[in-house]
C-alpha positions in Angstrom: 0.6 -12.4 -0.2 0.4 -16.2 0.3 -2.3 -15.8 3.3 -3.7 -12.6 4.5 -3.2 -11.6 8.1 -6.1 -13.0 10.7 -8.2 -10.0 11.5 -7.2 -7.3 8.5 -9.7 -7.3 6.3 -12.6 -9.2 8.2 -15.7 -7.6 9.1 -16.4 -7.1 13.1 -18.8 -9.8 14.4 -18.0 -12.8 11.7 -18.2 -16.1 12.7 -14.2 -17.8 13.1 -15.3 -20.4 10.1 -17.2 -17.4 7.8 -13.7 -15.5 8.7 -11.2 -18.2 7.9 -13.3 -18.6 4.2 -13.1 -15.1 3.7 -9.7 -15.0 4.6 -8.7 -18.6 2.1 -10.8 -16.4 -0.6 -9.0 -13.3 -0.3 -5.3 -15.2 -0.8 -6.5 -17.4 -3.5 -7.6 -13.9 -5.1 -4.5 -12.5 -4.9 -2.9 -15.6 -6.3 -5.3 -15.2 -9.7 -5.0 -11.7 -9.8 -1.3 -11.4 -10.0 -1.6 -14.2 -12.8 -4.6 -12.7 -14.9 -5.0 -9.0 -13.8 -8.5 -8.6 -11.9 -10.4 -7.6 -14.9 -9.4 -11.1 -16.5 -9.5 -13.4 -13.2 -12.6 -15.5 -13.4 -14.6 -15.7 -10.3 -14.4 -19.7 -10.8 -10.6 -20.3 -10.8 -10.4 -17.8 -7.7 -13.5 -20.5 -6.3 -10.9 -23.4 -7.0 -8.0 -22.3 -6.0 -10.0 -21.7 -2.4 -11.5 -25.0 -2.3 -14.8 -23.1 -2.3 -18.0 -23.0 -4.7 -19.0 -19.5 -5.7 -21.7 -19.2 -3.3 -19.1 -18.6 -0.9 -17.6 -16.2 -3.1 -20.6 -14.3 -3.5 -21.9 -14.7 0.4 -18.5 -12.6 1.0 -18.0 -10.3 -1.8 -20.8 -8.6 -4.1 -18.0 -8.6 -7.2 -14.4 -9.1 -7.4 -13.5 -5.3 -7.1 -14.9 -5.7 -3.3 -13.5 -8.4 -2.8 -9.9 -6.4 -4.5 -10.3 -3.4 -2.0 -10.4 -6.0 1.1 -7.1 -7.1 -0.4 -5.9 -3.7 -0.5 -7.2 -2.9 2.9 -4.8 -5.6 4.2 -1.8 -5.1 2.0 -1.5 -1.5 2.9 -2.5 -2.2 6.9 0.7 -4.9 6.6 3.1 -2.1 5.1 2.1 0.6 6.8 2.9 -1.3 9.8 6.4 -2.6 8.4 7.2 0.9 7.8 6.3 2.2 11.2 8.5 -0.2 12.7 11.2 0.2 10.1 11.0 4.4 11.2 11.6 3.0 14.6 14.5 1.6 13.9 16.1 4.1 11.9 15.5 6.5 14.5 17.4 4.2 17.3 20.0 3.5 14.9 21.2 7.1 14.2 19.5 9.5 16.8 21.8 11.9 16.5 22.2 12.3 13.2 18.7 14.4 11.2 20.0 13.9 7.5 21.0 10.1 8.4 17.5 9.3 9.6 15.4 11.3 7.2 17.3 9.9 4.2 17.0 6.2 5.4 13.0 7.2 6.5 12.9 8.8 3.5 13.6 5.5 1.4 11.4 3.6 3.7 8.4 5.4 3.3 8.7 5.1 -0.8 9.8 1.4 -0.7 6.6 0.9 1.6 3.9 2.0 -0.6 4.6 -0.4 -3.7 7.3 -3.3 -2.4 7.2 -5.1 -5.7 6.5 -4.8 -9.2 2.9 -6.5 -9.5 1.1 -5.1 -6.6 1.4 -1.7 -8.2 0.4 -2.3 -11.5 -2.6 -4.2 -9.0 -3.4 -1.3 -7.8 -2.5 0.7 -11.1 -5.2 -1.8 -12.9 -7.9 -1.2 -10.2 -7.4 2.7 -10.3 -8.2 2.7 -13.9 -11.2 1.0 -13.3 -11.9 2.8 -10.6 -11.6 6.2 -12.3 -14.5 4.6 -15.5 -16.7 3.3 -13.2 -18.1 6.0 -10.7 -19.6 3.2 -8.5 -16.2 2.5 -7.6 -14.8 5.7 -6.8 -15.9 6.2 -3.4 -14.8 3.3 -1.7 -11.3 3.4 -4.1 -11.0 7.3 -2.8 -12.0 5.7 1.1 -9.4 2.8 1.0 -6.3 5.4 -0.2 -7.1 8.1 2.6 -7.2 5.4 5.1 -4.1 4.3 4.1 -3.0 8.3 3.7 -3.4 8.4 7.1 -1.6 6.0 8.2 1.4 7.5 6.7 0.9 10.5 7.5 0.5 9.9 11.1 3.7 7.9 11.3 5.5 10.6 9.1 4.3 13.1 11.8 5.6 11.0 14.5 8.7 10.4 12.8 9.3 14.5 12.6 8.1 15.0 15.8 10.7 13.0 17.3 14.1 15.1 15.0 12.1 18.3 16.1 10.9 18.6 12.7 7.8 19.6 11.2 6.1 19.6 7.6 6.4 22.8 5.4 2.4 22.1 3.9 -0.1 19.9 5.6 0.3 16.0 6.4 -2.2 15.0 3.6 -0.7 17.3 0.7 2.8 15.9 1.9 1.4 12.0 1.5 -0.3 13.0 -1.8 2.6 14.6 -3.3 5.5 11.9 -2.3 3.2 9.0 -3.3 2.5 10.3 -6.3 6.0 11.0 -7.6 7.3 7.8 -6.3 4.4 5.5 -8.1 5.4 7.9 -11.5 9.3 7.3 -10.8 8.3 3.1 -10.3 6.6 3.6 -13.4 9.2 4.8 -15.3 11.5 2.5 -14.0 9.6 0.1 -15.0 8.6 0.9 -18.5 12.2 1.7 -19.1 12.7 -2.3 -18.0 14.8 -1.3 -15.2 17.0 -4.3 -13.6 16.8 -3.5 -10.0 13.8 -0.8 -9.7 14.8 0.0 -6.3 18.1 1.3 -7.5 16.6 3.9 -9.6 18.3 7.3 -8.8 14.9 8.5 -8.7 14.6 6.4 -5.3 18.0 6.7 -4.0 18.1 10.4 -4.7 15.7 12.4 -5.9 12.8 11.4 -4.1 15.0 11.5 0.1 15.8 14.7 -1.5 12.3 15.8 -2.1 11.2 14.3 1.4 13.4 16.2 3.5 12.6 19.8 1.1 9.1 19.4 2.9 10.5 19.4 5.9 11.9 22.4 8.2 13.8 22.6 11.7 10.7 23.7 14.8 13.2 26.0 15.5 
């Protein structure tokens, strides 16, 4: 994330300028935190690399795991959009053909929810923090369901269109596919996988385990 996206992330009612710093703050953040993990990123550099003192810093964010689940917010706003566009596709490419789409879906919606290797462990840093510092729990919990939702809304659509529906309910079916694909990206990449995305846990077990929640309305 070079630049965040103008208007993810931004509080209603901020000035353009008070938007714009947030925005330059937010991307140099990233930036550090991919280098130095968010625990180690000093609220200085992140200051430098804005071209901003840390009163600006601090007018935006209370600390730098506020300013982390802005980041977030955007991130996961950007991808679930790429994958609800990405759905659409799939479903105009093959319209006739159920196991086509929801295989190709299938691998969309798990690519989508981690595209590379350092935004998970990111997100896998802030979770641990998250889970030690109760403070931080509720708006960690807040940012995923939002996100949840998203999914879940365009997995709905998706089945909604094959004349589909879920086997348990939208949430539960988020939970559970998320969860086994961040422990599959895991393993691939603490067994130092080449090309994580051609894990046979992507490209097979979990389409398989996508379309087992699923079941004809019929």
């Amino acid at each position: 994330m070079a630049t965040t996206s103008a208007g993810l992330g931004t509080p209603k009612g901020m000035t353009r300028r008070r938007a714009e710093t947030r925005r330059r703050v937010m991307a140099a953040a990233y930036e550090v935190f991919t280098e130095l993990g968010i625990r180690d990123a000093p609220v200085e550099l992140i200051c430098d690399r804005a071209g901003f003192t840390r009163g600006a810093f601090y007018s935006n964010f209370a600390s730098k795991e506020e300013l982390f689940l802005a980041i977030y917010e955007v991130e996961m706003q950007e991808r679930a959009e790429r994958l609800r566009v990405a759905v659409e596709e799939a479903v105009e490419a093959a319209p006739g053909s159920v196991d086509e789409v929801l295989q190709k879906a299938g691998l969309l919606f798990m690519e989508s929810l981690a595209a590379d290797e350092t935004w998970y462990l990111l997100n896998a840093e802030f979770r641990a923090q998250a889970m030690r510092q109760p403070e931080l729990r509720e708006p960690a919990a807040a940012a995923e369901r939002r996100f949840h939702d998203a999914l879940a809304e365009i997995l709905q659509n998706l089945l909604g269109r094959l004349d589909l529906h879920l086997t348990v309910d939208p949430h539960s079916a988020v939970v559970t596919i998320v969860a086994l694909y961040e422990t599959m990206l895991e393993r691939a990449i603490l067994d130092a996988l080449p090309d994580k995305a051609d894990s046979r846990y992507l490209t097979d077990v979990l389409p398989r385990l996508f379309t087992a929640l699923v079941a004809d309305d019929a």
